[in-house]
C-alpha positions, 0 to 999 in steps of 0.5 A, a space after each residue: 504270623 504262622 503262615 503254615 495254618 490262618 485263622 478263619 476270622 483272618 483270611 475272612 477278615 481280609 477277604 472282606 476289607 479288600 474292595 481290589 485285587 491286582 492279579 499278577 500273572 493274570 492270563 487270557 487262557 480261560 482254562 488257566 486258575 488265575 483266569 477263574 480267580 480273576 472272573 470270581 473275585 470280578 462276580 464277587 463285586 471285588 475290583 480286578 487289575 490284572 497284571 501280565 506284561 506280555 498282554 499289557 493294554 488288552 483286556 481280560 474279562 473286560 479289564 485293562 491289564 497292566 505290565 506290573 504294578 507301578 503302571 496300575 492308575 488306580 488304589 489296590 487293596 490286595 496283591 495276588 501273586 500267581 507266580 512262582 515262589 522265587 518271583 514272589 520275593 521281587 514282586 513283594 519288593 515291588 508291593 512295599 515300594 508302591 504300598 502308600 502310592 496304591 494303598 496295598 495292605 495285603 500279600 496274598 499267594 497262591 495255592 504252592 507259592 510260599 516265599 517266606 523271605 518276602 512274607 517276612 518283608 511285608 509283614 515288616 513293612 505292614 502287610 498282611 500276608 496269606 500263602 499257599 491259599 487261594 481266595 477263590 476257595 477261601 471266599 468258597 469254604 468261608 461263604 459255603 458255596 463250596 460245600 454245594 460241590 461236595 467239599 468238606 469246608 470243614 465248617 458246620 453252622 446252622 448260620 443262615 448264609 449272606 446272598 450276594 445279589 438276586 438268586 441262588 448259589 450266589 452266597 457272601 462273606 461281605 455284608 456290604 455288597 449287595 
């Protein structure tokens, strides 16, 4: 896989297969990325884990959160890594272990994390790996919600958009959610 440039259809691909996501290096800081990503995905309909040792057995948004991936008492689709890009490495090692016991299929890290030893290891191991992407902004370019805030999603469709729910500004990329 060229981790430089993904394919549309692959990041779109696994943001619809994925029903979870552990979010490593969650935070309560509600001006924190990884607090907003957590609070999108949870609106998305997405299953949210958050995982950050120091807030272990308190909630953010409403979600346990857990010290590391061993202690998560539920399946995970996807591991979202918003650590930095040496961290990467030890936490993907812990992913391959833990994969068949929580059901991870997808690496995911955030935007200036790219470690590709550990991608490199996933994808050995059968995972599918983003780097360097956020699936708050991917799920925002792929739905059109961004281009609402006057981004270039470097999209141009006549496509009618999926709503997600009752209203407005609430688009989709999965046909399966109401």
């Amino acid at each position: 896989m060229d981790h430089d440039s993904y394919p549309d259809s692959y990041i779109a691909g696994i943001l619809q297969e994925a029903k979870s996501f552990a979010l490593v290096g969650a935070s309560a800081n509600t001006v924190r990325p990884s607090y907003f990503v957590l609070k999108y995905l949870l609106a998305k309909g997405y299953g949210v884990y958050p995982i950050n040792p120091g807030l272990a057995g308190s909630e953010i948004c409403g979600q346990k959160v857990f010290a590391n991936l061993a202690a998560l008492e539920e399946p995970v689709d996807a591991v979202d890594i918003f650590r930095n890009s040496q961290a990467a490495l030890g936490i993907v090692q812990d992913a391959i272990a833990l994969k068949d016991k929580l059901g991870i299929k997808f690496i995911w890290m955030q935007l200036s994390v790219r470690n590709d030893e550990a991608a490199r290891l996933a994808e050995e191991a059968g995972l599918k790996v983003v780097m360097n992407r956020c699936p708050k902004i991917e799920y925002g370019r792929l739905s059109g919600e961004i281009a609402w805030a006057g981004v270039n999603n470097r999209m141009i469709s006549s496509r009618k958009p999926v709503i997600l729910g009752k209203g407005y500004q609430q688009l989709s990329i999965r046909k399966d959610r109401p």
